[in-house]
C-alpha positions as a Markdown table, in Angstrom:
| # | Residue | x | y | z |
|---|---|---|---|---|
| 1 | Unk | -0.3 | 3.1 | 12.6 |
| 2 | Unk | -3.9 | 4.4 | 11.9 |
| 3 | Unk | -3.9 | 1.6 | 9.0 |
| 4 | Unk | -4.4 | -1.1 | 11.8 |
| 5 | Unk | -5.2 | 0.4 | 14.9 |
| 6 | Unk | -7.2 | -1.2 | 18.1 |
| 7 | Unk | -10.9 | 0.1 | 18.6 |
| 8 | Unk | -14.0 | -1.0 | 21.0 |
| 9 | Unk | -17.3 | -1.1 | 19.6 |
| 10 | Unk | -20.8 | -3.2 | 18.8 |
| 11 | Unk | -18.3 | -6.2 | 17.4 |
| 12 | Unk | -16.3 | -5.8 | 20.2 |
| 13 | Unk | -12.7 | -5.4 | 20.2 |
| 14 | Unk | -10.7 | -5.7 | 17.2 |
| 15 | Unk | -8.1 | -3.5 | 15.0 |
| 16 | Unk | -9.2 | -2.1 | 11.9 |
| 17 | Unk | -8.2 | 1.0 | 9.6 |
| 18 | Unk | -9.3 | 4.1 | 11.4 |
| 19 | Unk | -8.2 | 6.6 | 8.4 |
| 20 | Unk | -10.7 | 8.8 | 7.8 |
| 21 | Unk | -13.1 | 7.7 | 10.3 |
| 22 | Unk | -11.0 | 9.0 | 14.0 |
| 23 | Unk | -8.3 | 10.9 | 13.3 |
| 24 | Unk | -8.2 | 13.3 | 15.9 |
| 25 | Unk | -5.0 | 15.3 | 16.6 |
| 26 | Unk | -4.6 | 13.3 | 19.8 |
| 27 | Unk | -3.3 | 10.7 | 17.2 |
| 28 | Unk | -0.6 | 12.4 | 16.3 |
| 29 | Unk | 0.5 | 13.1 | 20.0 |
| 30 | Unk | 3.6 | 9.9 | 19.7 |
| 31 | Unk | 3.2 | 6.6 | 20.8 |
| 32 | Unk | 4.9 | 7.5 | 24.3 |
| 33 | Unk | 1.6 | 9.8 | 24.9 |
| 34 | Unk | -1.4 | 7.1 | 23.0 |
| 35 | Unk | 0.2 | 3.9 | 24.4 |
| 36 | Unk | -0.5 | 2.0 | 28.4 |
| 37 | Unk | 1.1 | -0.3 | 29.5 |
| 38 | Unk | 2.5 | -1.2 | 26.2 |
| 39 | Unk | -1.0 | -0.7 | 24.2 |
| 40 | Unk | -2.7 | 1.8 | 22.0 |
| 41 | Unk | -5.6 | 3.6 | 23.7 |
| 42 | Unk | -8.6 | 2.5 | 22.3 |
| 43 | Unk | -10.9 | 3.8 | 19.7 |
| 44 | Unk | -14.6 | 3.8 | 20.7 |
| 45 | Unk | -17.1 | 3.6 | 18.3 |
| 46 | Unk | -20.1 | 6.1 | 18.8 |
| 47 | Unk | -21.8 | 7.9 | 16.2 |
| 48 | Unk | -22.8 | 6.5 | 12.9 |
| 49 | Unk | -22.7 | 8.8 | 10.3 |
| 50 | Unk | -25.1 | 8.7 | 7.5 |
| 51 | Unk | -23.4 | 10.1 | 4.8 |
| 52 | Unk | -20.3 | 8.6 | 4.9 |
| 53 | Unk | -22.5 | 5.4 | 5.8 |
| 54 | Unk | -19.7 | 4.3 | 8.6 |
| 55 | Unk | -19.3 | 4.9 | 12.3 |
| 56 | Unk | -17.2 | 7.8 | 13.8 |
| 57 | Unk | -14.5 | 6.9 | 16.3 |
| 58 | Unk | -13.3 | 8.5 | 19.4 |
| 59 | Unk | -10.2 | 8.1 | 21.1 |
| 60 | Unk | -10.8 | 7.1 | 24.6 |
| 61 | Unk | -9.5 | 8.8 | 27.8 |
| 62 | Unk | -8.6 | 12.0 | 25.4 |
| 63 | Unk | -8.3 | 14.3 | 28.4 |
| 64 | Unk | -5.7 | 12.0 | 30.0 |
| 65 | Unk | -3.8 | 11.5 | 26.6 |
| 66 | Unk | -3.7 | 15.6 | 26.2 |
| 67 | Unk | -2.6 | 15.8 | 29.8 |
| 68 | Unk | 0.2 | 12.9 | 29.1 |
| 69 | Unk | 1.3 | 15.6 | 26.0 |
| 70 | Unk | 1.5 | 18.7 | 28.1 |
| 71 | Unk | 3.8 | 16.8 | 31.1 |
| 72 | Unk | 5.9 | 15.8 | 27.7 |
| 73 | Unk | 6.5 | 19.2 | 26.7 |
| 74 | Unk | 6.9 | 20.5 | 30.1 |
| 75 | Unk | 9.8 | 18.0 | 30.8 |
| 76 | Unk | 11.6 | 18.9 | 27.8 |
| 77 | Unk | 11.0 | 22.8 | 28.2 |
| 78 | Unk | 12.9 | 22.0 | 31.7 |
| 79 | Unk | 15.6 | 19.5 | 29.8 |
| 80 | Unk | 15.9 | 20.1 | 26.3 |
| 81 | Unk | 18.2 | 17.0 | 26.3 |
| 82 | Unk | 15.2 | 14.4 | 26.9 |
| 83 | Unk | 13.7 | 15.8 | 23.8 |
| 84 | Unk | 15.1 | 12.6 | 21.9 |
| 85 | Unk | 13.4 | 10.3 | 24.5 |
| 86 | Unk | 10.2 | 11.3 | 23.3 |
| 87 | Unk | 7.9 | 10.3 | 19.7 |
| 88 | Unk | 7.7 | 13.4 | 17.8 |
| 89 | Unk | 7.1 | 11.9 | 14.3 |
| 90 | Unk | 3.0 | 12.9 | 14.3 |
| 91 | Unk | 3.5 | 16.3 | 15.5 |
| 92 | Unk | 6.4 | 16.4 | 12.6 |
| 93 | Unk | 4.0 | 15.1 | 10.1 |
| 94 | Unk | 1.5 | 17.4 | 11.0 |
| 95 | Unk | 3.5 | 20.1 | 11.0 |
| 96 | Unk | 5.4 | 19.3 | 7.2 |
| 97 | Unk | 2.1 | 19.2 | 6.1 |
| 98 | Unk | 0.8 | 22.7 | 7.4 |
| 99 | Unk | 4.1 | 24.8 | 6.4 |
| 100 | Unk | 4.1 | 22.9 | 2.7 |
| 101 | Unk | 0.3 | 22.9 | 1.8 |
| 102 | Unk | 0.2 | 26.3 | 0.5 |
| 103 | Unk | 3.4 | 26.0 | -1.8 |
| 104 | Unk | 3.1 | 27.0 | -5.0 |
C-alpha cells in the first residue's frame, strides 16, 4: 500500500512510494480507519530533510484517523463479533514484527 500511496505537495497531488519517507503508525491503523469516502487520506509533504536529501511526509487529519481507531476498538470491545468487519492486517504486521525481532 505504502508502495503507491496518494500524497499533496509542491507538485501537487500525485501517488508515489512513501516507504521510508512517512510511515507513521497511523499507517498501519487498516484501510477502514485511513480511507474517506472510498480514498486514502493524504500524505502532506512538509519538511525536507537534508540528509536523506528527500522530503518528510505527514499523514493528514492524524488526530481524526486516531480517533476513527479508538471508536474501532471500542465497538469491538462492546461486540467482539464485529471484530472481522474491521482491517487488522497493519496492526498484525506490526505486531509479528515486535514479538519476532528479538528471536534468536
Amino acid at each position: 500500500m505504502a508502495e503507491n500511496y496518494p500524497t499533496i505537495g509542491p507538485t501537487g497531488e500525485q501517488s508515489v512510494n512513501i516507504n521510508n519517507l512517512a510511515g507513521s503508525i497511523e499507517l498501519y491503523l487498516g484501510d477502514d480507519v485511513l480511507k474517506e469516502n472510498g480514498d486514502y487520506t493524504l500524505v502532506e509533504w512538509r519538511g525536507f530533510d537534508r540528509s536523506l536529501g528527500k522530503y518528510q511526509g505527514e499523514l493528514l487529519n492524524k488526530e481524526g484517523i486516531q480517533e476513527k481507531f479508538y471508536r474501532k476498538i471500542a465497538e469491538c470491545e462492546q461486540n467482539r463479533s464485529k471484530t472481522s468487519q474491521y482491517d487488522w492486517s497493519g496492526m498484525q504486521l506490526i505486531l509479528v514484527f515486535l514479538f519476532t525481532a528479538f528471536e534468536p
